[in-house]
C-alpha positions in Angstrom: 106.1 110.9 69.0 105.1 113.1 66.4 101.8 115.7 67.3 99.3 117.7 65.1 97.1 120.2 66.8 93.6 118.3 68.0 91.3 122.0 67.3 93.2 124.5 65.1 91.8 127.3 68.0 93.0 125.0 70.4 97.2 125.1 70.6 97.2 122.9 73.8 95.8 120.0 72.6 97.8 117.4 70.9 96.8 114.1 69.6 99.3 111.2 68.0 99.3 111.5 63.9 97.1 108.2 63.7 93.7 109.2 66.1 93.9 112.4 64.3 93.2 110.6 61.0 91.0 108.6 62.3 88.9 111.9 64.1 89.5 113.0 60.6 87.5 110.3 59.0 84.8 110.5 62.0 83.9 114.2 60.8 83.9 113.6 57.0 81.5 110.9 57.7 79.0 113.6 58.5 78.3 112.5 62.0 76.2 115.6 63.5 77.4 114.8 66.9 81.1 115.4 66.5 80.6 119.0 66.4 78.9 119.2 69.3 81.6 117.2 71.2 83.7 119.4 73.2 87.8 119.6 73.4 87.2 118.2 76.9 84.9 115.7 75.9 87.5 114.2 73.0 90.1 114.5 75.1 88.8 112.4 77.9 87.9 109.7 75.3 91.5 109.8 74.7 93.0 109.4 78.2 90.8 106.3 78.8 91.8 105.1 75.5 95.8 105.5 76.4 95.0 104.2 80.0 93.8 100.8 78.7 96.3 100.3 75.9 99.0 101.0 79.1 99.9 104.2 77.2 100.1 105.5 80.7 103.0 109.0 80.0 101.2 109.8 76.8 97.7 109.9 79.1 99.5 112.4 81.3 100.8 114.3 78.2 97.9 115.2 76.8 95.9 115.8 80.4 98.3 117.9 81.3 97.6 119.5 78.3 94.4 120.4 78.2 93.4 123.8 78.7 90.3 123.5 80.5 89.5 120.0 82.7 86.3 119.0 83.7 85.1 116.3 86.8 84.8 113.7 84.1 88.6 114.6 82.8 89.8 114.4 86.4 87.7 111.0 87.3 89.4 109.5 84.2 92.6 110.1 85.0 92.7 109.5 88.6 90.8 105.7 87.9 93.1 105.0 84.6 95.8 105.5 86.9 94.2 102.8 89.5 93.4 100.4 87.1 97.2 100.3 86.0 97.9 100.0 89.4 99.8 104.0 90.0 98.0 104.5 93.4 100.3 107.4 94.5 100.1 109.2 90.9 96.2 108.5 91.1 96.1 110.3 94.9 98.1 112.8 93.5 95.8 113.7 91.1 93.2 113.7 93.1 94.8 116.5 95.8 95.2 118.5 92.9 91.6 118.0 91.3 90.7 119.5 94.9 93.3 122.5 94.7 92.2 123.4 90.7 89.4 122.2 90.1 86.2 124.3 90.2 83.6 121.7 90.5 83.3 118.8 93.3 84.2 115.8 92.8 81.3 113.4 92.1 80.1 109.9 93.4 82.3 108.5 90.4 85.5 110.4 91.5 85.5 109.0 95.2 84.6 105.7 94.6 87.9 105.5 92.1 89.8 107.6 94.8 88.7 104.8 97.2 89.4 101.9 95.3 93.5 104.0 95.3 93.2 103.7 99.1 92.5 100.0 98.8 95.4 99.6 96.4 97.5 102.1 98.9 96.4 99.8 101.7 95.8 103.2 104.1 92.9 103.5 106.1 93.9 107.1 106.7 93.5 107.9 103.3 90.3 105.9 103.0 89.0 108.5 105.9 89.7 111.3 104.6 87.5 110.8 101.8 85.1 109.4 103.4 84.8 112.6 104.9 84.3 114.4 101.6 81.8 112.2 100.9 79.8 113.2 104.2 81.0 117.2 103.4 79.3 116.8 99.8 76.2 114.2 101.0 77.4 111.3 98.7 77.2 109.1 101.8 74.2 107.0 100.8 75.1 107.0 97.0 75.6 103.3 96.6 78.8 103.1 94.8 80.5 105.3 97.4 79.3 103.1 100.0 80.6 99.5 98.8 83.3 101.4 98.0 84.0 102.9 101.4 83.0 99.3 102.7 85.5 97.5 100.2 88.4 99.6 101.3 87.6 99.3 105.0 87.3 95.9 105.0 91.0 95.8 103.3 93.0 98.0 105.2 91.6 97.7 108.8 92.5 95.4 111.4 89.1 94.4 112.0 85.8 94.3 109.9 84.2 97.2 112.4 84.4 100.0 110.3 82.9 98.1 107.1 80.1 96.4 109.4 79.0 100.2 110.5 79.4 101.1 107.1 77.1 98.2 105.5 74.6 98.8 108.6 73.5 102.6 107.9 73.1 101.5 103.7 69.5 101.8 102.9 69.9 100.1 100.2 72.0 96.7 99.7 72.5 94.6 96.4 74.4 91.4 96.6 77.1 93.0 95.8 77.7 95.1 98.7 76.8 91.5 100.7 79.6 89.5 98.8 82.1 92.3 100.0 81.7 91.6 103.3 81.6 88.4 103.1 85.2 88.8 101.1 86.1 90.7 103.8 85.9 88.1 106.6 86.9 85.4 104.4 90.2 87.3 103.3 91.2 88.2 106.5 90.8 84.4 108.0 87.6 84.5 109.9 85.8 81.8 108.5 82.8 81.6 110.9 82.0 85.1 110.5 82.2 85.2 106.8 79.5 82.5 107.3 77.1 84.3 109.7 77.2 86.8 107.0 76.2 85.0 103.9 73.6 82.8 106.5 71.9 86.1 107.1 71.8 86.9 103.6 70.3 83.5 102.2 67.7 84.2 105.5 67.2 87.7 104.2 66.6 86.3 100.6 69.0 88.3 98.7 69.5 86.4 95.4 73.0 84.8 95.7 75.5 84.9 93.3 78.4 82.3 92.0 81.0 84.6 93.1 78.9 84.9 96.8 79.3 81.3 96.8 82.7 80.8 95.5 83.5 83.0 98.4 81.5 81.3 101.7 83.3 78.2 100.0 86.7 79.6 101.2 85.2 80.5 104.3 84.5 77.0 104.9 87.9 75.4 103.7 89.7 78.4 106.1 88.2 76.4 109.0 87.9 73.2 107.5 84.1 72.6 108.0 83.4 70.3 105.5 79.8 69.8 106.8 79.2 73.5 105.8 80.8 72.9 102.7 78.6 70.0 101.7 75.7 72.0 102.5 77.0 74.7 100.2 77.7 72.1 97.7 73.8 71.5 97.7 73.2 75.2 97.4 75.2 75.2 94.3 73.0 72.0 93.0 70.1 74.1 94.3 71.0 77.2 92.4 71.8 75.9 89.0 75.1 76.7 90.0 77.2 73.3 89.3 78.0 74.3 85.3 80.2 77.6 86.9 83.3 76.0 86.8 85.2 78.4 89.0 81.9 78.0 91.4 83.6 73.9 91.1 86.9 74.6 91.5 86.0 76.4 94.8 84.0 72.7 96.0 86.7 71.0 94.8 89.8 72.9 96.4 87.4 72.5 99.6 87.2 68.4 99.6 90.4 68.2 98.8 92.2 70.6 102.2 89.8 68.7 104.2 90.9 65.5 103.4 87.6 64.4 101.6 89.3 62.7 98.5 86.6 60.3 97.6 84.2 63.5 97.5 86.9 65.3 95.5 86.8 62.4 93.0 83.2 62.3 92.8 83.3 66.5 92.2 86.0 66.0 89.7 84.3 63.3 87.7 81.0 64.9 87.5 82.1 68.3 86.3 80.6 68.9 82.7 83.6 71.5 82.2 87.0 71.3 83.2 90.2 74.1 83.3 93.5 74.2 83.7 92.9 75.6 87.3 90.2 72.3 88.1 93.2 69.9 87.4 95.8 72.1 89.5 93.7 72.3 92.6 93.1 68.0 92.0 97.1 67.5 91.3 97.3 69.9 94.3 95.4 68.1 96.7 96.3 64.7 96.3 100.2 65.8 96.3 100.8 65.8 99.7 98.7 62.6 100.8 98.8 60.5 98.0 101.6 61.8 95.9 101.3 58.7 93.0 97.9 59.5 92.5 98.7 62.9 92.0 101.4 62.0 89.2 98.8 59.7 88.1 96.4 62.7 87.4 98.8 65.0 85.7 99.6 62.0 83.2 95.6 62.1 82.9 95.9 65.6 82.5 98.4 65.8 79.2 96.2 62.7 77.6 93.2 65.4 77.6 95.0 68.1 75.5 95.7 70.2 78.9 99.2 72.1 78.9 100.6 72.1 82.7 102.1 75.7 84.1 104.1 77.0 86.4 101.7 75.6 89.3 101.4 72.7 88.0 104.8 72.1 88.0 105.3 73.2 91.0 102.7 70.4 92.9 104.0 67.4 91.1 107.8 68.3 92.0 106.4 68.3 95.4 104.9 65.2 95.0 107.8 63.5 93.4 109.7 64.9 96.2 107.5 63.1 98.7 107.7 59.9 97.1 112.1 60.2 96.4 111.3 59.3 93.2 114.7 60.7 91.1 113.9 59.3 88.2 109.8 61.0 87.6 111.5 64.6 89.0 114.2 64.7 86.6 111.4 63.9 83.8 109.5 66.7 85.4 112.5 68.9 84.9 112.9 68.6 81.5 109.1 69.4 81.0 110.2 72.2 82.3 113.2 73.1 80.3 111.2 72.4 77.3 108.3 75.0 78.1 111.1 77.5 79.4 110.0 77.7 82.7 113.2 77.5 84.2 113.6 81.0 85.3 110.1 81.0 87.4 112.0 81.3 90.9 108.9 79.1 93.0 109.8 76.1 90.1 113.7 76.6 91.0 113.1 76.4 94.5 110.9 73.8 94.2 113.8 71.6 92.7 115.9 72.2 95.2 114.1 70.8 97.5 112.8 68.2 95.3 116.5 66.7 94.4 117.7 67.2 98.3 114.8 65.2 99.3 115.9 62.7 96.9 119.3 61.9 97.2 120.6 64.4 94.8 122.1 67.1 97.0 124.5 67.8 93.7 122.1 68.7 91.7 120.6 70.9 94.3 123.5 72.8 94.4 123.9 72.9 90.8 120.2 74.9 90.8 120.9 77.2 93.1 124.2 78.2 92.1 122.5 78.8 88.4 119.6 81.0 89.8 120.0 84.6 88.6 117.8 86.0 91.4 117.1 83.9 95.0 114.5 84.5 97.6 114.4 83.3 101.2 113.4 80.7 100.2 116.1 79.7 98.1 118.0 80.1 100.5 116.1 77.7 103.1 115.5 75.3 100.8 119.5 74.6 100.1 120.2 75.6 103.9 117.3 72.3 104.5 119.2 69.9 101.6 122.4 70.6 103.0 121.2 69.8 106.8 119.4 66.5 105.6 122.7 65.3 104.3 124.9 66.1 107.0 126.6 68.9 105.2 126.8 71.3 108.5 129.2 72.9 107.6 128.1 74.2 104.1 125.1 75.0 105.6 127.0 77.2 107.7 128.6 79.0 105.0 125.4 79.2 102.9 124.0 81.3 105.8 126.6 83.9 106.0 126.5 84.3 102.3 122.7 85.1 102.6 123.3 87.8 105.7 125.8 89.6 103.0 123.4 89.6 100.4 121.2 92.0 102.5 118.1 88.9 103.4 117.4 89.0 106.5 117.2 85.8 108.2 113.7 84.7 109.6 112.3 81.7 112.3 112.5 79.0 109.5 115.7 80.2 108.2 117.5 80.0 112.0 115.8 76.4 112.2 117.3 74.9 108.8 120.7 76.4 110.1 120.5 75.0 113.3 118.9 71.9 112.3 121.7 71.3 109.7 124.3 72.0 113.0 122.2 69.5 115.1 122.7 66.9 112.2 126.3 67.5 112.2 127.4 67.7 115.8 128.0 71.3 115.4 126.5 72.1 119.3 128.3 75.6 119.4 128.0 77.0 116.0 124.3 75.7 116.5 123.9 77.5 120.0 125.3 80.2 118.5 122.9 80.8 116.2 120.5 80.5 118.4 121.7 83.8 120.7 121.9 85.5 117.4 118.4 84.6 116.7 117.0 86.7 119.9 119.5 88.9 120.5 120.8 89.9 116.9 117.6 89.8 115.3 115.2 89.9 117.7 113.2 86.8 116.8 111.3 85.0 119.2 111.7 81.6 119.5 108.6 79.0 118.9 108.1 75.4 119.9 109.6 74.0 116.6 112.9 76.3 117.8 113.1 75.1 120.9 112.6 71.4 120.0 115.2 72.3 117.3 117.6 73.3 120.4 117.0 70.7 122.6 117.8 68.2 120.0 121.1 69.9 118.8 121.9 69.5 123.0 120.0 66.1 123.1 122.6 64.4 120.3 125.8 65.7 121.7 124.8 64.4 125.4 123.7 67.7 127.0 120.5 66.4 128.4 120.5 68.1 131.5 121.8 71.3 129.6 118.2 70.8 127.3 115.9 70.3 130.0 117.1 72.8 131.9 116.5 74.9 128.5 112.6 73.5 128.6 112.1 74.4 132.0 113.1 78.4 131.2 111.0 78.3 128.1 108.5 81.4 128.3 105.6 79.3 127.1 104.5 75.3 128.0 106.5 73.1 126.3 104.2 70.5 123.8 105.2 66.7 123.4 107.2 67.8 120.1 109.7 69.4 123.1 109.2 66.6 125.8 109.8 64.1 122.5 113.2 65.2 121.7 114.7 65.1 125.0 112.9 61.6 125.6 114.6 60.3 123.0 117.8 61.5 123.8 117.6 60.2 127.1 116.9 56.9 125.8 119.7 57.2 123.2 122.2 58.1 126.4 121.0 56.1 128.8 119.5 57.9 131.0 116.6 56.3 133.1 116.4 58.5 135.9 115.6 61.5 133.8 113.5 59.4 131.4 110.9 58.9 133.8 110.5 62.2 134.8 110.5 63.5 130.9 107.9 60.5 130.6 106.1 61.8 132.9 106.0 65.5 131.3 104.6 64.2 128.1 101.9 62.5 129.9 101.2 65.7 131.7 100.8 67.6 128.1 97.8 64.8 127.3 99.9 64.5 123.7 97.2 63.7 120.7 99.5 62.0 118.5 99.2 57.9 118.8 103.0 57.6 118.4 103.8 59.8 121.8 102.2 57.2 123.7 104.4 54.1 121.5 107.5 55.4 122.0 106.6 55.5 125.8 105.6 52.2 125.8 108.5 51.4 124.2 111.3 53.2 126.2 109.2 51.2 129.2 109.7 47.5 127.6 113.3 48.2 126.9 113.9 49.2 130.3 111.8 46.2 131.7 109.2 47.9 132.9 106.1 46.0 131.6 103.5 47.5 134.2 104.0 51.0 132.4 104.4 49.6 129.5 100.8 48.1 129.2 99.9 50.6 131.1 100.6 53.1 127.8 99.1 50.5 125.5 96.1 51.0 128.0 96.0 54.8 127.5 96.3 54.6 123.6 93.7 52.5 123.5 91.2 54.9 125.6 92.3 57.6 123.3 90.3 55.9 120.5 93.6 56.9 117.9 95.8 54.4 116.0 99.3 55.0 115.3 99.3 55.5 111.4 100.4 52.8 109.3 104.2 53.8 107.7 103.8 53.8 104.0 106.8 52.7 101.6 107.0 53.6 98.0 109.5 51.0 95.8 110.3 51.7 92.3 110.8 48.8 89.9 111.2 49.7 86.4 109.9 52.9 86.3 107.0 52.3 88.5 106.2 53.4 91.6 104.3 50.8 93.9 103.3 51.8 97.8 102.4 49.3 100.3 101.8 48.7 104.5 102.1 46.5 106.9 99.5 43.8 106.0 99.4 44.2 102.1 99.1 40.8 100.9 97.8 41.4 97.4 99.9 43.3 93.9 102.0 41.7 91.7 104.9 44.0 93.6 105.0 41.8 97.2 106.7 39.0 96.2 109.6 41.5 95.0 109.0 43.6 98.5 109.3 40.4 100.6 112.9 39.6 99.0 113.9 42.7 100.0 112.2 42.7 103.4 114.0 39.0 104.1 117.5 40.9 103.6 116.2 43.7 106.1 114.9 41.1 108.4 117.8 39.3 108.1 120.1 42.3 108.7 118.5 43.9 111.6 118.6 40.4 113.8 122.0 40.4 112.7 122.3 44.1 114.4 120.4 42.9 117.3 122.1 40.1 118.3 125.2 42.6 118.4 123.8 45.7 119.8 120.3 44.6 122.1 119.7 48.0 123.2 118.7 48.4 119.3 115.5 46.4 120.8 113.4 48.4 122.0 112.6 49.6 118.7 110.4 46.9 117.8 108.2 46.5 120.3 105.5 48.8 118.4 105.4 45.7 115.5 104.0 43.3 118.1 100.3 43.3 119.9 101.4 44.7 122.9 98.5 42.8 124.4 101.0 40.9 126.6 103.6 42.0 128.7 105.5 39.1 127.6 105.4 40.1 124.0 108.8 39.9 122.5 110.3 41.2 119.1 108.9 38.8 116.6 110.9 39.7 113.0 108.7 37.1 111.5 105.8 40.1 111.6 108.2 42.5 110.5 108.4 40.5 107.0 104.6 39.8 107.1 103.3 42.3 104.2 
């Protein structure tokens, strides 16, 4: 880059060709302040000019320089290099503004040097000027402290430092009481994020929408939807309800806690929408009801809205929920067409999407395209391969990722071994399990164990696996008892099945079905005392198994329906091919009657004497 001299007296100082002409035009202009602007003062005007065009080396060309630097110079180039995100060049700077430079550094100067200890993520730093600020009495000075507070909250383990920190401030704006709150709220802890803005509402600090935004996460963290409809009435309260990322914030927190006729209401009644409002709605419905979520992205594209990489990303999900092939290849050419196909979360997302259904092909077509993979990429095809019985190649896939330099974690080893489990590989699997603790020193969870003990469980190792449970470091849940229940049913094993029935009692499970596939292992072995005796116990719990959901698609149309759905111009087409089902598992009975027991959860139960009635089976 070509350089004229910025003062003729001045050889040090250089300016680009183009600012020159326009200083140039400045001073024939006759404005009586340029002359009284200083080399310094020009200079700096120049740095933070560079800094926020991302001119960041042509910044440090010209500071470096100057010939004479003031505070201001320094302050500007230590916080231009922490808004572009050069943390280590910025605390650089600084330990050489202490070294050469003859005045202190101001209130302005450490609150930039502390938001570079945020960015750094070191409380150590973040000390160390703290204690200039005590050496040169700028403890009190109100920027320093919600700065000092900001970066305490970020980079310790606990909020104490920042709480001591907001305590001794004489003076506190709502912005130093949104930080803390942000604090709590960022590091998971709900409740107290909540005893902080409660004491601020009682202390009558005006709120603000981003106060409230924030004590909304709070509330979804913990999933208190009781506080987040009273915060919800705050927002009415405060004029609020016209702040559409205030919204979004409601919305996202119906939605997590399951409050979709809310989240409709919310949705509906918002005066403005964005692109973010109908991600967070496509979002929340994906995983519950995923046609209603493909339902409200088609709503989305009617209303001029162009969907992004997020976007994308929840409706694959949902289409891989429902196994709908035919809506998630459409998807993918949306995709194609925008040129979002190199966003890595998308690719991984249609992995999974076309493994889940049916397509492991095309799976493997995506990932062998990708130009850069994650671990997750590498889970997600390790997951596809293991739901389709493709041990083997699930196998392989993991040794490629070890010589690719990723490092394998807890989800990884249970994909692998989940795959082996699925296709009778018991050693490879138990294999990977040693290498799991003792290679990579990972310690096993429930979901690992109950991965193990079904890998043992299918080959017919069931004393093996509950010898396995009984050396587990931790209680085993009724995930753990499940899987070797239903192995010892799928052996034929009474004996132990009691006393693994028995153990799941013992854990007092919460999940409706626990107690049905008890009652059911009791009925097939004849048992009808223990079998009502379950029935008795689910009933006392006051939960209800939940009703399977099926999704059929008929030209191009997705319809769901239960057990009971009498009404849609889809059940007489259901009930043909619930006949044929019928039909085929009496035929499977009548061959194999140990296949009976499953079906003793589609009668009332109410009778010991209740027997497998397929008629019910077809009632829908």
């Amino acid at each position: 880059m070509s350089y004229r001299r910025l003062i003729p007296n001045s050889p040090h100082h250089k300016i680009p060709v183009n600012v020159l002409g326009t200083l140039k035009g400045i001073k024939n202009q006759a404005n009586p302040s340029f002359k009284t602007q200083t080399p310094s003062f020009l200079a700096t005007n120049l740095i933070k000019s560079y800094f926020e065009k991302g001119l960041i080396k042509e910044a440090r060309t010209l500071f470096d320089e100057m010939s004479e630097r003031d505070v201001v110079a320094w302050t500007a180039m230590i916080s231009g290099y922490a808004s572009c995100k050069y943390y280590s060049n910025a605390w650089q700077v600084f330990f050489k503004m202490l070294r050469e430079c003859g005045d202190r550094p101001n209130a302005f100067t450490l609150s930039s040097v502390l938001k570079v200890c945020k960015g750094m993520n070191s409380v150590s730093c973040g000390g160390l000027v703290h204690g200039l600020a005590v050496k040169y009495g700028l403890v009190g000075c109100l920027y320093v402290d919600n700065c000092l507070m900001d970066m305490y909250a970020t980079c310790c383990s606990k909020m104490d430092d920042a709480c001591a920190v907001f305590r001794d401030m004489e003076v506190k704006i709502p912005v130093s009481w949104t930080i803390l709150i942000t604090g709590y709220t960022h590091r998971g802890d709900g409740h107290g994020a909540l005893r902080v803005f409660r004491e601020m509402l009682m202390e009558k600090v005006e709120t603000s929408p981003f106060s409230v935004s924030i004590a909304v996460r709070a509330c979804t963290s913990i999933g208190s939807s009781t506080c987040g409809m009273q915060l919800h009435t705050t927002v009415l309260k405060c004029g609020f309800d016209s702040n559409i990322p205030v919204m979004n914030s409601i919305l996202d927190m119906y939605c997590r806690c399951n409050l979709f006729s809310e989240a409709r209401l919310c949705f509906y009644g918002m005066i403005q929408r964005d692109l973010v409002t109908w991600n967070i709605f496509i979002a929340g419905y994906e995983m519950s009801h995923p046609n209603e979520s493909l339902y409200i992205f088609s709503q989305m594209g009617l209303e001029g809205f162009t969907p992004n990489s997020f976007t994308y990303s929840s409706i694959i999900a949902a289409c891989a929920n429902l196994a709908v092939l035919s809506c998630g290849q459409q998807v993918h050419g949306g995709i194609l067409q925008r040129g979002l196909e190199g966003d890595l979360p998308l690719a991984n997302a249609l992995i999974d999407m076309y493994a889940k259904c049916g397509s492991i092909m095309d799976s493997c077509r995506i990932f062998s395209r990708m130009d850069r993979k994650d671990l997750v990429s590498w889970t997600s095809m390790m997951i596809g391969y293991g739901s389709h019985g493709y041990g083997k190649e699930a196998v392989t896939l993991f040794n490629e990722m070890v010589k690719a330099g990723i490092r394998p974690d807890r989800i990884v080893f249970v994909a692998v071994m989940g795959a082996c489990s699925h296709a009778g590989m018991v050693d490879e699997g138990m294999s990977y399990f040693k290498s799991m603790t003792v290679d990579y020193k990972v310690p096993p969870s429930q979901e690992v164990y109950g991965c193990v003990v079904d890998l043992l469980g299918r080959s017919g190792k069931i004393e093996e696996a509950f010898e396995l449970i009984e050396s587990m470091p931790f209680k085993p849940d009724e995930s753990v008892w499940g899987a070797l229940l239903g192995a010892c049913k799928a052996h034929g094993i009474p004996d132990l099945s009691k006393r693994v029935a028995q153990r799941v009692l013992e854990s007092k499970p919460n999940v409706a079905g626990s107690y049905v596939m008890l009652a059911n292992i009791f009925a097939a072995q004849g048992d009808w005392g223990d079998f009502a005796r379950m029935r008795k116990l689910m009933r006392g719990t006051g939960k209800k198994k939940e009703a399977g959901r099926s999704w059929v698609e008929v030209r191009d149309q997705v319809y769901s329906f239960v057990v009971g759905d009498v009404i849609g111009p889809h059940i007489l087409s259901a009930r043909e091919v619930i006949e044929l089902f019928g039909q085929h598992m009496q035929d499977e009975t009548a061959l194999n009657p140990d296949l009976d027991f499953l079906f003793h959860d589609s009668v009332c139960g109410a009778s010991p004497c209740c027997k497998p009635n397929y008629a019910d089976l077809m009632n829908i």
